[in-house]
KEPA-205684 format. One record per residue (C-alpha): residue in three letters; x, y, z. Coordinates in Angstrom, 2 decimals. Example, Ala and Ser with C-alpha at 12.3 -4.5 7.8 and 13.67 -1.06 7.14 Angstrom:
BEGIN
PT   resn         u         v         w
PT    ALA     12.30     -4.50      7.80
PT    SER     13.67     -1.06      7.14
//
This chain:
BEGIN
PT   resn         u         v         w
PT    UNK     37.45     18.29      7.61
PT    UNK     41.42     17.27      7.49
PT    UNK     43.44     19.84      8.62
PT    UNK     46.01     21.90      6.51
PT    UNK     48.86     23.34      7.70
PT    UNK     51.46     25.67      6.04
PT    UNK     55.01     24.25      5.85
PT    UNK     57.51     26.78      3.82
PT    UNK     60.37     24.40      4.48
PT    UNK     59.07     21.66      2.50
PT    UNK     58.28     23.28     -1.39
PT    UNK     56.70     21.16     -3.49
PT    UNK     59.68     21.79     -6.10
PT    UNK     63.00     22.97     -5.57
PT    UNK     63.00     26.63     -7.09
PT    UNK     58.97     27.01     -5.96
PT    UNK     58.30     29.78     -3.98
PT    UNK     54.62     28.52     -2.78
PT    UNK     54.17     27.15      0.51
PT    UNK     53.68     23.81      0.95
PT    UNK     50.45     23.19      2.35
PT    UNK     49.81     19.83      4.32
PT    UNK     46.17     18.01      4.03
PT    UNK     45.19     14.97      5.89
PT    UNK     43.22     12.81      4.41
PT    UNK     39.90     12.21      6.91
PT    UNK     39.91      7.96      8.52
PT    UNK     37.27      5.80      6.45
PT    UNK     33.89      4.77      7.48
PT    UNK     33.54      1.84      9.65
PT    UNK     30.10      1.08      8.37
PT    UNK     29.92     -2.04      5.88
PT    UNK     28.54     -0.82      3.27
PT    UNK     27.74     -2.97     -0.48
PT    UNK     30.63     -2.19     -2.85
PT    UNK     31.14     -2.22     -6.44
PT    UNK     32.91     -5.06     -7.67
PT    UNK     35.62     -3.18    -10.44
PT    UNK     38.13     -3.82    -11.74
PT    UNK     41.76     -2.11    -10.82
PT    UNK     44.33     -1.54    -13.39
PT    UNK     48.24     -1.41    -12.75
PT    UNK     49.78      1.12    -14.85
PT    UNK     53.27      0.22    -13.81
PT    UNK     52.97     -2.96    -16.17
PT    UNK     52.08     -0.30    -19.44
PT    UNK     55.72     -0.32    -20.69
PT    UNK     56.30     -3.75    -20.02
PT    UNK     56.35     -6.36    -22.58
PT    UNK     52.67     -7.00    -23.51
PT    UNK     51.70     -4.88    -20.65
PT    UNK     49.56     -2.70    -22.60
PT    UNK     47.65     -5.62    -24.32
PT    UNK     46.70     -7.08    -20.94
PT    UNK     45.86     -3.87    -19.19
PT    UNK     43.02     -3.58    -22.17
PT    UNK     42.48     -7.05    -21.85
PT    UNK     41.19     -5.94    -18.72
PT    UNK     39.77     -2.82    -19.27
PT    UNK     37.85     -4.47    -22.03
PT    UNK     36.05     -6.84    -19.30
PT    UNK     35.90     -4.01    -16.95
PT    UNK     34.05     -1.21    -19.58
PT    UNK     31.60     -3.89    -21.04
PT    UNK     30.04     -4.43    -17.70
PT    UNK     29.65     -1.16    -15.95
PT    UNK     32.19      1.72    -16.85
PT    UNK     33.66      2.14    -13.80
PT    UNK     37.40      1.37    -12.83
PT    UNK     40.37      2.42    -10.49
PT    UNK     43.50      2.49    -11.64
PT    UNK     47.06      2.42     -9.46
PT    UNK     50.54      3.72    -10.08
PT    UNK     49.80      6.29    -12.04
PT    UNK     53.11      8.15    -11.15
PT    UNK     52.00     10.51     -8.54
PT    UNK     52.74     10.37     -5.02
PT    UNK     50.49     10.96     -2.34
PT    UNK     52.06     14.03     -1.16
PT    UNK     51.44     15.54     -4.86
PT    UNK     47.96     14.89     -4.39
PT    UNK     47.40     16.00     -1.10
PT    UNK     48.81     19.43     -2.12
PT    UNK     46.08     19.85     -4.21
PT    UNK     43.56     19.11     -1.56
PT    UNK     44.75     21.27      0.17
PT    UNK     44.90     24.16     -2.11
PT    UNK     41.29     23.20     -3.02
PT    UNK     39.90     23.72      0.35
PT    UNK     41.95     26.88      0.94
PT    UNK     40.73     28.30     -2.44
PT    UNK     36.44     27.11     -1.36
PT    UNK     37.63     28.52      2.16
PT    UNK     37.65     31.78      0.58
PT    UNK     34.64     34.78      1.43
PT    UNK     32.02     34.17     -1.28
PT    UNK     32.04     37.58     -2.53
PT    UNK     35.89     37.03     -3.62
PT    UNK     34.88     33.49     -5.56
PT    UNK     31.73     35.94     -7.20
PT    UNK     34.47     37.95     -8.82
PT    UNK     35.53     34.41    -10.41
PT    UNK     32.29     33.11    -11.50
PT    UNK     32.05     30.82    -14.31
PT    UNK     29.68     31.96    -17.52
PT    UNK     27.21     28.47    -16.48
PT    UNK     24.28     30.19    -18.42
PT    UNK     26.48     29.50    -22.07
PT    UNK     27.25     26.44    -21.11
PT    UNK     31.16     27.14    -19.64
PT    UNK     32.28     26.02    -16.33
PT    UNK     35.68     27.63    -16.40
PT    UNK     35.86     29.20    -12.86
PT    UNK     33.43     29.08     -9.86
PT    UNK     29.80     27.21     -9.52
PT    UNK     28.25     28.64     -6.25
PT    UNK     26.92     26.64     -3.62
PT    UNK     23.32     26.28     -4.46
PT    UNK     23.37     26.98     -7.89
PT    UNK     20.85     23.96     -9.01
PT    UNK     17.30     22.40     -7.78
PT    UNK     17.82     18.93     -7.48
PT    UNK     14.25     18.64     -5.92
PT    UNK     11.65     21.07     -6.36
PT    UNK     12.29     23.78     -3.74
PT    UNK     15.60     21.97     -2.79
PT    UNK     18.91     23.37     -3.74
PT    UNK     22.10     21.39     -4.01
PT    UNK     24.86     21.46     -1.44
PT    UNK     27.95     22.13     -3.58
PT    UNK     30.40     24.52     -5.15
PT    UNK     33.27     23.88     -7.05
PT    UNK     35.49     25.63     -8.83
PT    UNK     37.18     24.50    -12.52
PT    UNK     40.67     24.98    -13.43
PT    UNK     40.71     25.16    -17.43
PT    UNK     43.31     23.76    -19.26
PT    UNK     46.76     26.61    -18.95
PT    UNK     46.80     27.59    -22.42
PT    UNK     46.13     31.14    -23.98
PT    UNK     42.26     30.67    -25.05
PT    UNK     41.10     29.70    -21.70
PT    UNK     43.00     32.61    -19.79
PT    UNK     40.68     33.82    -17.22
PT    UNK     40.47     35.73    -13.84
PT    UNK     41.47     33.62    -10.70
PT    UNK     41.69     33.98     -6.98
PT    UNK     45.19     34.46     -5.36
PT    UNK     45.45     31.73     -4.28
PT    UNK     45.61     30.06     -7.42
PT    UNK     47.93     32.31     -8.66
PT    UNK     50.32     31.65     -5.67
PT    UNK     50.23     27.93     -6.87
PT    UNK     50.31     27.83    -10.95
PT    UNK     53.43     26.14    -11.22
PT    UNK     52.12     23.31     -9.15
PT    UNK     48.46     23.33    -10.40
PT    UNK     49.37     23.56    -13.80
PT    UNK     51.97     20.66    -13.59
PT    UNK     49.87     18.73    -12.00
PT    UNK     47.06     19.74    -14.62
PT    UNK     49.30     18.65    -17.20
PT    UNK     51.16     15.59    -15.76
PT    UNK     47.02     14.24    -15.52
PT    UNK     46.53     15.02    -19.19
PT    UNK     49.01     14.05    -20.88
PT    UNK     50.82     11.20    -18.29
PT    UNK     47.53      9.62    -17.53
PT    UNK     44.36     10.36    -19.61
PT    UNK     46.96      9.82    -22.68
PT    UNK     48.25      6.15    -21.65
PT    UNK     44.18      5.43    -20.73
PT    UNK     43.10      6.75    -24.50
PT    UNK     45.56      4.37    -25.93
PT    UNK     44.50      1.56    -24.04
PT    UNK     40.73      2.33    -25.35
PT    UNK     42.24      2.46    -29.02
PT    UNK     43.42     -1.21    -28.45
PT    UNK     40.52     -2.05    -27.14
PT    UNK     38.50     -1.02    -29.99
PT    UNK     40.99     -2.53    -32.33
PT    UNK     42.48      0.94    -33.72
PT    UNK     45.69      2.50    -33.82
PT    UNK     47.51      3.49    -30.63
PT    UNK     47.10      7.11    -30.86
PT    UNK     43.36      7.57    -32.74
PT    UNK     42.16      9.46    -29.76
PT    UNK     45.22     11.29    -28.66
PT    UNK     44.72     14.13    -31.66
PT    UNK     41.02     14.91    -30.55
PT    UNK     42.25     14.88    -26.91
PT    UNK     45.64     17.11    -27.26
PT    UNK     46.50     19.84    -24.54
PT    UNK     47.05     22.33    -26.29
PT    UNK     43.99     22.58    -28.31
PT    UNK     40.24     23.60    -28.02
PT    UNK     38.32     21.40    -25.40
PT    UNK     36.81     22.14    -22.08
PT    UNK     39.08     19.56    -19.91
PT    UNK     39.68     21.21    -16.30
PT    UNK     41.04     20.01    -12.81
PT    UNK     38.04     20.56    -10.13
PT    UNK     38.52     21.50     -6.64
PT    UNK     34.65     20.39     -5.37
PT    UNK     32.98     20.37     -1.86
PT    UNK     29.82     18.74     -0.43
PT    UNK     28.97     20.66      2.38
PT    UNK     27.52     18.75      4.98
PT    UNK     23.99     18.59      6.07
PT    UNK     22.17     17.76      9.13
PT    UNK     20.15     14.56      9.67
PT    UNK     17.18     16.23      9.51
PT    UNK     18.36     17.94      6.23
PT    UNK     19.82     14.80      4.34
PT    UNK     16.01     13.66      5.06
PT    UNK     14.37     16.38      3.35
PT    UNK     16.40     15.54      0.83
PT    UNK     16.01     12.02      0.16
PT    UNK     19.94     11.68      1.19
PT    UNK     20.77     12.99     -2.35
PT    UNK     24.08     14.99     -2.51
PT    UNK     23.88     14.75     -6.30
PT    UNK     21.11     13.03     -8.60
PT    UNK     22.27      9.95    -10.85
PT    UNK     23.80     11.47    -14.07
PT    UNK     26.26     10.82    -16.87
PT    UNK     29.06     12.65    -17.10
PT    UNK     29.13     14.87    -20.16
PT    UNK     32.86     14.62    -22.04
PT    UNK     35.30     11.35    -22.55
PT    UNK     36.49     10.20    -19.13
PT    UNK     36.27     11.36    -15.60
PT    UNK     39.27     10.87    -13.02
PT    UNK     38.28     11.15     -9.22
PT    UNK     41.21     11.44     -6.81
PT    UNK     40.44      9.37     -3.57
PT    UNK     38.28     10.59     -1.28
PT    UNK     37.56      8.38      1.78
PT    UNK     34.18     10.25      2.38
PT    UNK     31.78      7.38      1.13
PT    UNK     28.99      8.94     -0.99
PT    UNK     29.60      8.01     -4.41
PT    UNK     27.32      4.97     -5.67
PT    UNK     27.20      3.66     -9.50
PT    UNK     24.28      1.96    -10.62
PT    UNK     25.05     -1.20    -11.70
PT    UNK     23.81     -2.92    -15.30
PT    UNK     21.05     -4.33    -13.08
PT    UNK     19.58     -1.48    -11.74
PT    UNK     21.49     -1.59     -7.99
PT    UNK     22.88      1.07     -6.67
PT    UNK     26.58      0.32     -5.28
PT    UNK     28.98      2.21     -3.46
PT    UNK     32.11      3.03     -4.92
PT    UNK     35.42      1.94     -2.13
PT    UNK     38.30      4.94     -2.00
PT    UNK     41.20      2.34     -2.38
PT    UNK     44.18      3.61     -0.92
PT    UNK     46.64      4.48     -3.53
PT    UNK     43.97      4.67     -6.65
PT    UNK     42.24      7.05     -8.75
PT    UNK     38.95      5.93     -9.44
PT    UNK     37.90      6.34    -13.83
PT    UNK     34.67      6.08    -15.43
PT    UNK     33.43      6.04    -18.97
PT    UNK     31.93      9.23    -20.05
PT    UNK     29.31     10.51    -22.50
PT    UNK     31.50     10.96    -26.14
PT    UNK     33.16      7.65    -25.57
PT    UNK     29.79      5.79    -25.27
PT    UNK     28.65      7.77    -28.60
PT    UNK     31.97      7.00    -30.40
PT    UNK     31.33      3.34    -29.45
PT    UNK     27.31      3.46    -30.09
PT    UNK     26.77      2.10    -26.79
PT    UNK     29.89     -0.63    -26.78
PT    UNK     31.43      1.31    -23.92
PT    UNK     28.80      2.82    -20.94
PT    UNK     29.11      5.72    -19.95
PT    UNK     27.52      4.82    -16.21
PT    UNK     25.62      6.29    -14.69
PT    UNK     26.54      7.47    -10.56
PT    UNK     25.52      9.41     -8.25
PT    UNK     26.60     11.13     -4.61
PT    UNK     24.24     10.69     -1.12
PT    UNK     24.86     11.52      2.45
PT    UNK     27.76      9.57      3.72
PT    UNK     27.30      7.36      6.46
PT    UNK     26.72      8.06     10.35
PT    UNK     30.14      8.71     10.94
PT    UNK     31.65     10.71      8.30
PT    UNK     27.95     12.95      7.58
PT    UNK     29.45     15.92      9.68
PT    UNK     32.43     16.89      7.00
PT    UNK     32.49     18.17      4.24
PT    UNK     33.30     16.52      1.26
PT    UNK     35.93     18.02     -0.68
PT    UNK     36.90     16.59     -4.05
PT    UNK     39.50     16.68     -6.59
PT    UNK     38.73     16.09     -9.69
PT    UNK     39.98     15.81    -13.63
PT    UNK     37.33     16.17    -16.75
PT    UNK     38.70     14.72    -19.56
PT    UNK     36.32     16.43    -23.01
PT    UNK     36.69     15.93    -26.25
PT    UNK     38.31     18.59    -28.60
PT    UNK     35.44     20.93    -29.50
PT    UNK     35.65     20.47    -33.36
PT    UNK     35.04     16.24    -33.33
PT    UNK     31.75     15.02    -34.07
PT    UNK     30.29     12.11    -31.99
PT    UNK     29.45      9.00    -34.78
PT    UNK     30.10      5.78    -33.58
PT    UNK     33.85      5.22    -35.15
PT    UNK     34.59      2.50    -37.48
PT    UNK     36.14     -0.01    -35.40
PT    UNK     37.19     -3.42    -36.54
PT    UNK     35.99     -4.75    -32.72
PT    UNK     32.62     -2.52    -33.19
PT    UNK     31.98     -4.67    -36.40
PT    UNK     32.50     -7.89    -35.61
PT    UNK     30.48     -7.01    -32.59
PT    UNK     27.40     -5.33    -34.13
PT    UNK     27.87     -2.26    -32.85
PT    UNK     28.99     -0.36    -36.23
PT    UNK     26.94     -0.60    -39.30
PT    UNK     27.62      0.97    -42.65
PT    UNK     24.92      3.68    -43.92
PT    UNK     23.40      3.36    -40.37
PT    UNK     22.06      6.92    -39.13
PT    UNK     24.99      9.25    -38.02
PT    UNK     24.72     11.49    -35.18
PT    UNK     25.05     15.52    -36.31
PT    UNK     26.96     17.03    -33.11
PT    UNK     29.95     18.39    -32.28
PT    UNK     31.68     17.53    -28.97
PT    UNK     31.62     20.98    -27.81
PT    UNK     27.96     21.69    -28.45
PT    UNK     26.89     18.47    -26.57
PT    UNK     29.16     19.82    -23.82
PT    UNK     27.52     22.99    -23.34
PT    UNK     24.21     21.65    -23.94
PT    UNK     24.43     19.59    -21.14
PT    UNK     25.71     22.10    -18.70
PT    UNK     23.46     24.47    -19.70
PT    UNK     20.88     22.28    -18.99
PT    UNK     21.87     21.77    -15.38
PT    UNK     19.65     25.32    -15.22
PT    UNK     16.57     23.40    -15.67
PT    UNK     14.25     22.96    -13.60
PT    UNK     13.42     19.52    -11.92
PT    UNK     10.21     19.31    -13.22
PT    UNK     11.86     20.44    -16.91
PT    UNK     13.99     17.26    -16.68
PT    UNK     11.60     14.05    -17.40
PT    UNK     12.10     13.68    -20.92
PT    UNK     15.86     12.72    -22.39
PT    UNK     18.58     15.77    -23.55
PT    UNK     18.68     15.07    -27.13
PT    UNK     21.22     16.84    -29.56
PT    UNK     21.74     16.71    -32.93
PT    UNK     21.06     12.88    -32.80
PT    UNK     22.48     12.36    -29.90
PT    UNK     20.89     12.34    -26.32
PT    UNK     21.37     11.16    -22.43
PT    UNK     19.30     10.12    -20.10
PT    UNK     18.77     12.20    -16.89
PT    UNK     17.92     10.83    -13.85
PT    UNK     15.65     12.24    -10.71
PT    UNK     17.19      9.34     -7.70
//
């Protein structure tokens, strides 16, 4: 695993009295391995002339084939990033009786706080290898007990929490508005900061298995799923594990570009879209030779949809004309937050419990066993 250091002379921001805490990102794999083909959007051009009509130009070609895309130049540096690595893997460093004290309420459906290592069969008898630990958004309804060391770096979590949501996931939203032919902001309301949604920042760790181990497992990290909300941000992580399946069935490996956060589709956008936009489906398995000794520690941003909005396919003047919207056509009867919960409280299933579909007031996603 990269090594962190503690550097006091080098605060993150002037007036910060946290430590700055140094992370080195681990060297790629050497293996060749079969990569995705996506598509990489430059987010410097959005305030250029006609920048923003391109970039959804683009994202419109990237979303219809497989909903999987990295953007650059997102206005974070490196270093900003790092730190956050870094305070993940102090924070899952921690003894697991302290994270205990900050477990998350998984059994309702909430994942605001810890996940313990273990906590779900992804094969019968077989338990998965990760924890994680969810940062809610920092507003007064999802106050909750933390460890220390969170506490010793709010300023910096919670600006980097919000720079994410409202700097990034924002500009993204409005770029799916254009493509869908609707005003700029139509998503921004249902996707505000300060309201009622479960969006969190995730600090998230594979631990690492032996060769005999990733056997007995079928080399599955993490079965093929959907993700549950609106859109999913992954912070590079040169660990390669992370495969999407492609529209014809092939499972691909996803390339940690230098420089790039890697965005997919999720589950509300797909429903909002009936079907226009895929919410793909991905997966994590044992990295290669060389990099299957570390751990794989992740961060992570969950973009979900404000808690009140219902999930019919919205009438778009592009889901028209393409076929995809249809007057008097049957309406799904679910709220955003109740397919949320639904689907993490179904993560408590057994394997055996998951062959047939989630379905949820109309709506419903496929799980996956591979």
């Amino acid at each position: 695993m990269a090594q962190v250091t503690s550097q006091p002379g080098l605060p993150p921001q002037a007036g910060s009295s946290s430590p700055v805490l140094k992370y080195v990102q681990v060297p790629e794999t050497k293996h060749e391995l079969d990569w995705a083909d996506l598509v990489t959007l430059d987010l410097s051009q959005y305030d250029t002339p006609g920048g923003k009509q391109k970039l959804a130009t683009q994202l419109k070609d990237a979303v219809q084939r497989i909903g999987f895309f990295y953007i650059t130049n997102f206005g974070l540096s490196q270093e900003e990033i790092d730190h956050q690595f870094a305070i993940g893997q102090e924070l899952l460093q921690l003894e697991e009786s302290e994270k205990l004290r900050h477990r998350a309420n998984l059994e309702v459906g909430s994942y605001n706080g810890y996940r313990p290592l273990g906590s779900i069969e992804i094969l019968p008898g077989r338990r998965d290898n990760v924890e994680m630990y969810n940062i809610f958004k920092f507003v007064p309804q999802y106050k909750r007990s933390h460890p220390e060391v969170i506490h010793r770096h709010r300023e910096e979590i919670e600006r980097f929490h919000r720079y994410v949501h409202e700097k990034i996931v924002h500009r993204l939203l409005r770029l799916i508005a254009i493509v869908l032919e609707l005003p700029e902001d139509f998503l921004i309301d249902g996707h505000s900061y300060e309201g009622n949604s479960d969006c969190h920042l995730r600090y998230m760790i594979y631990r690492a298995r032996s060769a005999a181990e990733n056997a007995r497992y079928e080399n599955l990290y993490s079965r093929g799923h959907t993700d549950f909300g609106s859109l999913t941000l992954l912070f590079r992580q040169p660990i390669a594990a992370l495969q999407v399946k492609t529209p014809d069935g092939q499972w691909k490996y996803v390339k940690p570009y230098p420089g790039s956060i890697t965005v997919n589709i999720a589950d509300a956008l797909q429903f909002w879209t009936n079907g226009f936009l895929k919410s793909s489906v991905h997966r994590v398995v044992a990295p290669p030779a060389d990099q299957a000794h570390i751990d794989r520690l992740g961060v992570m941003y969950f973009v979900r949809p404000g808690d009140h909005l219902d999930l019919r396919p919205v009438n778009s003047p592009l889901l028209r004309r393409e076929g995809f919207y249809k007057e008097g056509e049957q309406q799904n009867e679910v709220t955003a937050g109740d397919w949320v919960r639904a689907r993490v409280r179904k993560n408590w299933d057994k394997p055996g419990d998951r062959k047939e579909n989630i379905s949820v007031g109309g709506v419903q996603a496929r799980l996956f066993h591979e």
